[in-house]
N, C-alpha and C positions, 0 to 999 in steps of 0.2 A: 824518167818519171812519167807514167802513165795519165795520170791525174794531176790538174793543179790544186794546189791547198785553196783558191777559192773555186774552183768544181766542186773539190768532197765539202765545201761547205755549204754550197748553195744547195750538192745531196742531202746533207745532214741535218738541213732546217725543214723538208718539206713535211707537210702535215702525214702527209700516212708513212714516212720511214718515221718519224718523232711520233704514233702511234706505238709501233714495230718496238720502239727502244724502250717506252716509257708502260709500254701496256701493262707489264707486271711490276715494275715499281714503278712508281711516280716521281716525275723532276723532281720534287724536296729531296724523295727518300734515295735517289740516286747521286742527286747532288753530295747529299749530303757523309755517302759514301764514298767517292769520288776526294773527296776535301780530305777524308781522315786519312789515306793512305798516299803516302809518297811518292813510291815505285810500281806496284800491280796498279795495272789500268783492267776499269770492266769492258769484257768482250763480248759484244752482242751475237746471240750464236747467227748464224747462217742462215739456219731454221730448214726446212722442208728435207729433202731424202739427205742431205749434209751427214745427220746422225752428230750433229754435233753438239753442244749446248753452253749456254752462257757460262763464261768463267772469270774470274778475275788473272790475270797474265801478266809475267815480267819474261822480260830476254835480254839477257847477257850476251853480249858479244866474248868471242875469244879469236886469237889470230893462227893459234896452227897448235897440234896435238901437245904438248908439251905445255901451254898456257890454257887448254882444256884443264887438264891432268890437275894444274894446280888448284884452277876455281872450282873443280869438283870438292877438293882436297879442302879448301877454303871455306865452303861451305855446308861440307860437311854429307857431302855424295861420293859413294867410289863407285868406277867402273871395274864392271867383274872382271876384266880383263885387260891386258895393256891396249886395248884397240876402245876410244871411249864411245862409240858405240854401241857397246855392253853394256853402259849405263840401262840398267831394266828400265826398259821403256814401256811408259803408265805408269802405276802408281808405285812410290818409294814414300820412305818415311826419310822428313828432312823435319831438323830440330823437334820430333816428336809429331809432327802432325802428317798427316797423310797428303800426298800431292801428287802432281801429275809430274815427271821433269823428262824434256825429250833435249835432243841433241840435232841441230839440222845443223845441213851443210848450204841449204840454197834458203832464199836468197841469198843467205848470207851465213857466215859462221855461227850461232845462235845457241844458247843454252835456252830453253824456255821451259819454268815453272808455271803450272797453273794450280790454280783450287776454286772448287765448287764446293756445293753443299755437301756436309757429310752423309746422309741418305740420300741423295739424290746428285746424282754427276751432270746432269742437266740444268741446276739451279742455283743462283747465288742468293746465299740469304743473309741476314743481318751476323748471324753466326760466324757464316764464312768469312764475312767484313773484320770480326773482331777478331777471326784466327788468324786472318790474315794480317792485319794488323801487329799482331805479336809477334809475328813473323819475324816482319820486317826490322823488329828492334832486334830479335834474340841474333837474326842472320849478319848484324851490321854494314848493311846493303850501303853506308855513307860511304865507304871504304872502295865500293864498287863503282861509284857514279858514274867515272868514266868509259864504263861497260852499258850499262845500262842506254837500251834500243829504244828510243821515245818520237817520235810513234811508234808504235810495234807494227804497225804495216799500212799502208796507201789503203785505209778503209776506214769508212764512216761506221763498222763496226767496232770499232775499236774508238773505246769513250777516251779521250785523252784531252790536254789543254787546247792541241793545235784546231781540234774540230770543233770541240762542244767549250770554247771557252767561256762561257755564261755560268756553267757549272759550276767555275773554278772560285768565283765572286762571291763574298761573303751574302747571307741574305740580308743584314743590317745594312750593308753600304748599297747593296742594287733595290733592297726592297724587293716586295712581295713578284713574285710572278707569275700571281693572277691576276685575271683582270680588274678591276675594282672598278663599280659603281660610283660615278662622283655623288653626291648630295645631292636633292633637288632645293633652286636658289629658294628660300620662298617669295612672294608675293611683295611688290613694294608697298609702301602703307601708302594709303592715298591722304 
């Protein structure tokens, strides 16, 4: 492990990476996207020549081709070939909506679906939130828990409970998390 979990979180609190994360949504409105889904975590893009762009991400584990083959099967992906590789890599339609699904082999075994906004592959929007969302019911991802890679990788880009756990906290029970002005006392009476 490259990283301790309190490195990436002493990375994860400083004022200009919590700029970086929150600049196009705001902690409520990320929190509160974060809360509604179970399994995709959002993934802060990388940013600069990367080419890459925020998306919300799950990763399946699987342990050798043949327990591939099923979860594709399971889910409702096939590879064009018996080598699952073939799995067209970038966009596929799974349960009806458009997604990203790749196959790696490093670090680790990994199925990883992603989804971004639908006009725009660089952006998560509320949209995405609730497709994504229905996803996760229509895919029955409870069934996969044991698969499922949380963190999805040693990075403060990656919004998860381990890093960002304040997110995870109702706003009734933490309260507001802005700053608030107390009262001024008034004056004792003389």
């Amino acid at each position: 492990m490259s990283s301790t979990i309190s490195d990436l979180l002493l990375k994860a609190h400083e004022p200009r990476w919590l700029d970086y994360v929150f600049g196009r949504h705001g902690h409520g409105v990320l929190a509160n996207w974060v809360r509604r889904l179970r399994y995709f975590r959002f993934n802060k893009a990388q940013g600069g020549h990367a080419n890459d762009g925020d998306q919300l991400l799950l990763a399946l584990r699987y342990t050798d081709e043949a327990d591939l083959h099923s979860l594709l099967q399971q889910l409702g992906l096939r590879a064009t070939t018996a080598v699952p590789e073939a799995l067209p890599a970038g966009w596929v339609e799974l349960a009806g909506n458009q997604v990203r699904a790749y196959v790696r082999r490093v670090p680790e075994r990994r199925l990883e679906i992603s989804l971004s906004a639908v006009d725009n592959p660089y952006e998560v929007t509320a949209q995405t939130v609730a497709i994504t969302e229905a996803l996760e019911a229509q895919l029955e991802l409870a069934a996969h828990e044991s698969r499922i890679i949380d963190p999805l990788n040693e990075s403060i880009h990656c919004v998860c409970p381990q890093y960002y756990p304040e997110l995870w906290v109702e706003p009734a029970l933490k309260g507001s998390t802005k700053r608030r002005k107390l009262p001024a006392v008034p004056p004792a009476a003389d």
